[in-house]
DRENROLUM-636007 format. One line per field, with one value per residue (C-alpha): residue in three letters; chain; x, y, z. Coordinates in nm, 4 decimals, decimal comma, padded with zeros to 6 digits. Layout:
code = [ALA  ...] .
unit = [A  ...] .
u = [X  ...] .
v = [Y  ...] .
w = [Z  ...] .
***
This chain:
code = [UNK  UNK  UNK  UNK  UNK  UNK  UNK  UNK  UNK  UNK  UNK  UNK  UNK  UNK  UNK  UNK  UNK  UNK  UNK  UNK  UNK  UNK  UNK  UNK  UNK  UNK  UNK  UNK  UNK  UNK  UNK  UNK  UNK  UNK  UNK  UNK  UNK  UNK  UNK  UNK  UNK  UNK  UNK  UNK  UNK  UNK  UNK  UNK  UNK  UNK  UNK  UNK  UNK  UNK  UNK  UNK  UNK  UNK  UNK  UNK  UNK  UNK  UNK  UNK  UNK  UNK  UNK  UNK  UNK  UNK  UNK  UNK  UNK  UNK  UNK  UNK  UNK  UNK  UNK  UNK  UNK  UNK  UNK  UNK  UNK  UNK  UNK  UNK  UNK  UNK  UNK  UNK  UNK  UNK  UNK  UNK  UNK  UNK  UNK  UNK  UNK  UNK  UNK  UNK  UNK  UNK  UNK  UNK  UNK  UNK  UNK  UNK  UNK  UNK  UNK  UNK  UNK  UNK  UNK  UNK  UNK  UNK  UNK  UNK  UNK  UNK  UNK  UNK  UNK  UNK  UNK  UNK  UNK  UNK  UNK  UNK  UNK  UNK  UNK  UNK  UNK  UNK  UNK  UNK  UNK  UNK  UNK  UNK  UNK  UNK  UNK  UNK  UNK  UNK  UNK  UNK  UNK  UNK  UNK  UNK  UNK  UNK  UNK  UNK  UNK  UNK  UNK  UNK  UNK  UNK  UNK  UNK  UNK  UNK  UNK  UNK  UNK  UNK  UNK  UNK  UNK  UNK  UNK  UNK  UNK  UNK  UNK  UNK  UNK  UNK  UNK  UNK  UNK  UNK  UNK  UNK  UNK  UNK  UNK  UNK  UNK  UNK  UNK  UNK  UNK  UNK  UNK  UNK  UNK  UNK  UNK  UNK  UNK  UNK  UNK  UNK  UNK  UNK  UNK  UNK  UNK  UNK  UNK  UNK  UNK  UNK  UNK  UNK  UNK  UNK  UNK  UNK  UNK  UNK  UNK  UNK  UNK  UNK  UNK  UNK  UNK  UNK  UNK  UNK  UNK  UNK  UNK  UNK  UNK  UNK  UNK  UNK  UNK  UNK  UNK  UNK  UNK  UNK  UNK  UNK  UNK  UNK  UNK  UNK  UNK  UNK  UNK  UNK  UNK  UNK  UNK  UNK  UNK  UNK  UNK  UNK  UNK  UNK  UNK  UNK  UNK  UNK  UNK  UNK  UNK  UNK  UNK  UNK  UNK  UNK  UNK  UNK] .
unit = [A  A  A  A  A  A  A  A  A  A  A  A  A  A  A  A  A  A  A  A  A  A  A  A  A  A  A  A  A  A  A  A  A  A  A  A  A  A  A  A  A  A  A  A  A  A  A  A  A  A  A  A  A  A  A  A  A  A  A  A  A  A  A  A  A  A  A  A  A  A  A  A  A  A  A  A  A  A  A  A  A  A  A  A  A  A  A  A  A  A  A  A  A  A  A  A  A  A  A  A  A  A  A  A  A  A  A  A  A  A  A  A  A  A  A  A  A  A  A  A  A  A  A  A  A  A  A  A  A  A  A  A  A  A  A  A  A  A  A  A  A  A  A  A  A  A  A  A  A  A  A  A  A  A  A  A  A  A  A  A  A  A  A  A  A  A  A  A  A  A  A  A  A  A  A  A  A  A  A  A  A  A  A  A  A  A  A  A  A  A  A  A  A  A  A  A  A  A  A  A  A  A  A  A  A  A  A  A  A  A  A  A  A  A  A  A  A  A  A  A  A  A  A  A  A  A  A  A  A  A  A  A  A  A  A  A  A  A  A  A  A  A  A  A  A  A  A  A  A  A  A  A  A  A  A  A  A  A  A  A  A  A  A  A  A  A  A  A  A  A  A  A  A  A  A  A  A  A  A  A  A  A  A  A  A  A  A  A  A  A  A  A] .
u = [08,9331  09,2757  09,4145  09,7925  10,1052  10,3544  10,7062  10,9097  11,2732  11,5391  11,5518  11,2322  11,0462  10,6717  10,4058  10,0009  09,7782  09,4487  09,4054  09,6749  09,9772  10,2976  10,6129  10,8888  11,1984  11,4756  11,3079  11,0190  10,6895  10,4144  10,0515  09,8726  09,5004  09,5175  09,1967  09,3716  09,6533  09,6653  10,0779  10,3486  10,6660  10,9991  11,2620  11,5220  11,6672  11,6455  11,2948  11,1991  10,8277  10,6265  10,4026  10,0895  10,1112  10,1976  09,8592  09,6509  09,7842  09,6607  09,3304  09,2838  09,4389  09,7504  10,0041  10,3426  10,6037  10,9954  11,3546  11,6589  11,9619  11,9658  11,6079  11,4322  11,1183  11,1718  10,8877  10,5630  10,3287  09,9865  09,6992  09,7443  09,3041  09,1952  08,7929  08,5781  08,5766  08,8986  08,8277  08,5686  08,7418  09,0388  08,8740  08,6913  09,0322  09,1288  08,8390  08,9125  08,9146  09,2018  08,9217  08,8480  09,1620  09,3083  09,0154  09,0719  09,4003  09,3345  09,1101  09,3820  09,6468  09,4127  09,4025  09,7282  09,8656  09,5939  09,7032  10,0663  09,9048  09,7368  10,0443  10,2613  09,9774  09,9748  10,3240  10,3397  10,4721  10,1488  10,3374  10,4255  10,0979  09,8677  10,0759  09,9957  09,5838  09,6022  09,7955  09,5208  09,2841  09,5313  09,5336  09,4219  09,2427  09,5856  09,7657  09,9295  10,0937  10,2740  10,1135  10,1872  10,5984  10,5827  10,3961  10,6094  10,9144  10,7864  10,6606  10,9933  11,1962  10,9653  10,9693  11,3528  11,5004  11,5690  11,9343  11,7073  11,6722  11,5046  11,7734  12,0159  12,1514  12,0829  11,8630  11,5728  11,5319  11,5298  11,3107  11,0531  11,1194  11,0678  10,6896  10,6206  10,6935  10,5049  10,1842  10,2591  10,1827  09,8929  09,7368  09,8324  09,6528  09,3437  09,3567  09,4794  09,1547  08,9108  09,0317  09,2277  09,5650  09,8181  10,0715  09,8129  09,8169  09,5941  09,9457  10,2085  10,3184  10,6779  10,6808  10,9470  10,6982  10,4554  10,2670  10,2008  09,8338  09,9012  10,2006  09,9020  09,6428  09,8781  09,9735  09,6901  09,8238  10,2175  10,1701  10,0763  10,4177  10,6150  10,4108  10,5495  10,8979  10,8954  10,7682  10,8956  11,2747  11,5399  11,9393  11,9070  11,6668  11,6549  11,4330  11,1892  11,1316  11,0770  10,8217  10,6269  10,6283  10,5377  10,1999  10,1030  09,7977  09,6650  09,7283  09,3620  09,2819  08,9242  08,7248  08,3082  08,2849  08,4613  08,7748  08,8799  09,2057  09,4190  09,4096  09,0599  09,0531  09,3064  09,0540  08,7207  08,9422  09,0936  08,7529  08,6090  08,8625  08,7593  08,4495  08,4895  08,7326  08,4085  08,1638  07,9609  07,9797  08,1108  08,4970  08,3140  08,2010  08,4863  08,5689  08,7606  09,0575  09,1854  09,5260  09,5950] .
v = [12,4220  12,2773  12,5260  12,6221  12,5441  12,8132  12,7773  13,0209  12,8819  13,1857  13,5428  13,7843  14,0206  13,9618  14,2261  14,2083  14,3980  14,3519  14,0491  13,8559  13,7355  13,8742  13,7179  13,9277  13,7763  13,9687  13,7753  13,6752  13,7916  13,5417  13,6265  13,3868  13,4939  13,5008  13,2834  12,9816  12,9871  12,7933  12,8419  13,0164  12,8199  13,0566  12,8262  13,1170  13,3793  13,6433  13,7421  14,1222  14,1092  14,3979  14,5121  14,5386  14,1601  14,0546  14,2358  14,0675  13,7347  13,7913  13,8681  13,5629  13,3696  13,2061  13,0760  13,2282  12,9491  13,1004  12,8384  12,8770  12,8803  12,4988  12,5351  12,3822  12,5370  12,8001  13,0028  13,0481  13,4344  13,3538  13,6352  13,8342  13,7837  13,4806  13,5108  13,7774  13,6249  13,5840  13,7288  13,4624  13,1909  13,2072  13,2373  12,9027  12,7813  12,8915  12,7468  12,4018  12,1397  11,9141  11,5989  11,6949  11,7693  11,4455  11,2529  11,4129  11,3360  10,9670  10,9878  11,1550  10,9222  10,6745  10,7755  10,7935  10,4622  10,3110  10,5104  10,3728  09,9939  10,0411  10,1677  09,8797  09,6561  09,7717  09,7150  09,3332  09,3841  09,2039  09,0780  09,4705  09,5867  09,3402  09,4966  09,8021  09,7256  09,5679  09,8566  10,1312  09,9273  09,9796  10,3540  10,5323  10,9171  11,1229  10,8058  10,7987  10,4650  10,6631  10,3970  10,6480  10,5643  10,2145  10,2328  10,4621  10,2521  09,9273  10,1323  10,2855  09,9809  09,7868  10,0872  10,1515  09,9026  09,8176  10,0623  10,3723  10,6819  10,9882  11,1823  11,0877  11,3328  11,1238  11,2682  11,0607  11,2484  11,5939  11,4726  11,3503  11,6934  11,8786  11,7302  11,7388  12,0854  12,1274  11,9215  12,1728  12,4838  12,3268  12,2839  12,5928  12,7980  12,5748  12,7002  13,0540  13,0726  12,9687  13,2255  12,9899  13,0507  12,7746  12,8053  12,6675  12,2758  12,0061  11,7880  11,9559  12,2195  12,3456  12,7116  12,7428  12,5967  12,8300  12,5733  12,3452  12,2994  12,2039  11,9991  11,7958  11,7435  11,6901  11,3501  11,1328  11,2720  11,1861  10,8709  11,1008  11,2123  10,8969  10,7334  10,9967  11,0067  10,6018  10,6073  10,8890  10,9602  10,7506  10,8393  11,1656  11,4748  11,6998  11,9926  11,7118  11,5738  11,8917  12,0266  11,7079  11,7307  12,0916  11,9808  11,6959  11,8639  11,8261  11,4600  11,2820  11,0307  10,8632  11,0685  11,0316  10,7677  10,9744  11,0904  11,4049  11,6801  11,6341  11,9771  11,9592  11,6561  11,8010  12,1555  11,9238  11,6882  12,0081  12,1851  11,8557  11,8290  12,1967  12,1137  11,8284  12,0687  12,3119  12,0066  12,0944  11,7033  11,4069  11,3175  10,9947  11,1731  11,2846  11,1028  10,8929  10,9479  10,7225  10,8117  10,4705] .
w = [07,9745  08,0952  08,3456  08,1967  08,4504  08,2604  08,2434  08,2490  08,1927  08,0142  08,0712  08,0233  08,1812  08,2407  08,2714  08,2391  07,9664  07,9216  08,0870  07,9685  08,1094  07,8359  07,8435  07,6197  07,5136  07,3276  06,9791  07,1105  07,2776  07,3692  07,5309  07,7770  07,8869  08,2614  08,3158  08,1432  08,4151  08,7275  08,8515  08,7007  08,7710  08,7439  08,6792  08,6206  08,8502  08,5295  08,5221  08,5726  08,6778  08,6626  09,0233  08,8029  08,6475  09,0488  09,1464  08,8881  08,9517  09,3668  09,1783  09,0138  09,2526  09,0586  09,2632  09,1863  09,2549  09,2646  09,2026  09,3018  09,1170  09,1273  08,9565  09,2967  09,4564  09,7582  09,7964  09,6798  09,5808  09,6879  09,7485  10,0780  10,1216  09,9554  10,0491  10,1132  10,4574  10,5359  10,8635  10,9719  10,7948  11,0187  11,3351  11,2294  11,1923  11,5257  11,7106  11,5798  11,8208  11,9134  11,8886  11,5737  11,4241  11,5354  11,3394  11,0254  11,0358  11,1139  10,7890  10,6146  10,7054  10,5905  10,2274  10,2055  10,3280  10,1031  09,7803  09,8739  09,8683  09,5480  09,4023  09,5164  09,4434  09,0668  09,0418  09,1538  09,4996  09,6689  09,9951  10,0951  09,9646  10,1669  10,4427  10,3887  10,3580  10,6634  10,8377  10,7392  10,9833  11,2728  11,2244  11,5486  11,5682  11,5441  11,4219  11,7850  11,7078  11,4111  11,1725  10,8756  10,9402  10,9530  10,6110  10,4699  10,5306  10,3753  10,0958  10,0166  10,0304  09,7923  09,5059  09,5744  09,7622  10,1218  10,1612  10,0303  10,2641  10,1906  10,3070  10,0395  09,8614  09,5055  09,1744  09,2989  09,6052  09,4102  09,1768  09,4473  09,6326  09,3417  09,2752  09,6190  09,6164  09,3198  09,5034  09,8175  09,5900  09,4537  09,7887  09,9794  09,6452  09,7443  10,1066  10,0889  09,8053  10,0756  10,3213  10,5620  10,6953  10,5355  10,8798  11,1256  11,0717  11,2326  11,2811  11,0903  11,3855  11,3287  11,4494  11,1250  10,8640  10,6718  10,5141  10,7902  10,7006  10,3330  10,4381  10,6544  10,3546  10,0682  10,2077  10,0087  09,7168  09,7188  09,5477  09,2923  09,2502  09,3198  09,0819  08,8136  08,8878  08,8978  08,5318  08,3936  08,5299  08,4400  08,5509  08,5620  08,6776  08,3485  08,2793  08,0934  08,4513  08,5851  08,3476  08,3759  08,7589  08,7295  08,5155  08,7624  08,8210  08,4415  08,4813  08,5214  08,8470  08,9065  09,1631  09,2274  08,9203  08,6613  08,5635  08,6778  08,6639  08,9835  09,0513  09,0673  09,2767  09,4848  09,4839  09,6581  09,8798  10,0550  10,0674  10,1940  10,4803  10,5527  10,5866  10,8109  11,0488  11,0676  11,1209  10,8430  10,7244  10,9200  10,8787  10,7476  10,3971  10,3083  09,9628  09,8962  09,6226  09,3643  09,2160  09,0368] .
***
């Protein structure tokens, strides 16, 4: 079954009945079984939701995921207890070890600086993207050399040229903010479902950030993204971009010698990552990803 991203872009209200998910227009009414749904998406500020569809949707552990007026991601509904051990779960996450926590991340940033040489290595740029190979090697437990900048600013330049900053106000900015937001939700449902607290990162540590811990192992996967808006987005960021951003996670990547959903890939590298943070398997097994 491929799990539904659901759009919700004009005025409605939304309620639950019988298990389904029912969306009423003024002309319109259309049903959605709630097991087929992985994230709502409201990309409207007129949407009356009822408390009983907001319970379910806890239940079944849907992410919720709320725009602004400018249609851009600001907050996210996730379930209050995620696990039956929620309890347990975070005090794991408490105990973790600074020694540990810095290898993950070393493994982490790992993955992700060699997603962003495949990338530029698909598209031709093989002087930037042998760079990047030979940076992963150089990447220390906690990347305390800050190896995971230095990447990221050859990497940019080659896809968008040397006088691009992230911090420009432009439509390629919003559109990479917008699937990154999109990839944020997808991984913060993946920890809040296993019981662990998304605010308590391994790196990510801003005492203003809720999400710190997804912020930390969503970084393999933002080639992902940039690899989307690079092939899909011309001039301008329309609602066509955004729906296609918001259904990233139906898009297929190779994992364990298949092909697999991203969500899904996204679902086992998390839980792997857990795993390694509890010590039940060696920061060494967890698996590799392949985006491209």
């Amino acid at each position: 079954m491929a799990f539904r991203t659901v759009y919700i872009e004009s005025a409605c209200k939304m309620s639950y009945k019988s298990g389904y998910l029912v969306v009423r227009k003024e002309d319109d009414t259309a049903k959605i079984h709630l097991s087929e749904v992985s994230t709502i998406i409201l990309q409207t500020m007129q949407v009356f939701i009822s408390a009983y569809l907001m319970a379910e949707l806890a239940k079944n552990k849907i992410s919720l995921v709320v725009s602004d007026d400018k249609c851009n991601p600001v907050g996210q509904y996730l379930p209050l207890y995620g696990a039956h051990n929620t309890s347990k779960r975070i005090m794991e996450q408490i105990a973790w070890g600074e020694p540990i926590k810095k290898r993950v991340w070393q493994h982490v940033i790992k993955d992700k600086i060699r997603e962003q040489a495949r990338f530029l290595e698909e598209r031709d740029y093989e002087t930037e993207a042998k760079q990047l190979f030979s940076i992963i090697a150089e990447v220390r437990s906690g990347d305390t050399t800050n190896r995971e900048a230095q990447a990221a600013r050859l990497y940019f330049a080659a896809l968008f040229g040397s006088d691009f900053s992230r911090e420009l106000e432009i439509p390629l900015n919003a559109a990479l903010n917008y699937g990154y937001a999109v990839l944020l939700s997808m991984v913060n449902r993946e920890i809040v479902s296993r019981g662990f607290l998304t605010q308590t990162g391994i790196c990510h540590r801003n005492e203003y950030n809720q999400f710190n811990l997804a912020c930390d192992l969503m970084e393999p996967f933002r080639p992902a993204i940039d690899r989307a808006v690079v092939d899909f987005m011309n001039c301008e960021f329309d609602g066509d971009v955004r729906r296609m951003l918001g259904d990233i996670g139906n898009t297929y990547v190779d994992y364990r010698d298949g092909s697999y959903r991203l969500s899904s890939v996204v679902s086992q590298y998390v839980q792997q990552c857990l795993n390694a943070l509890n010590k039940k398997i060696a920061v060494e097994d967890i698996e590799g990803i392949r985006l491209l």
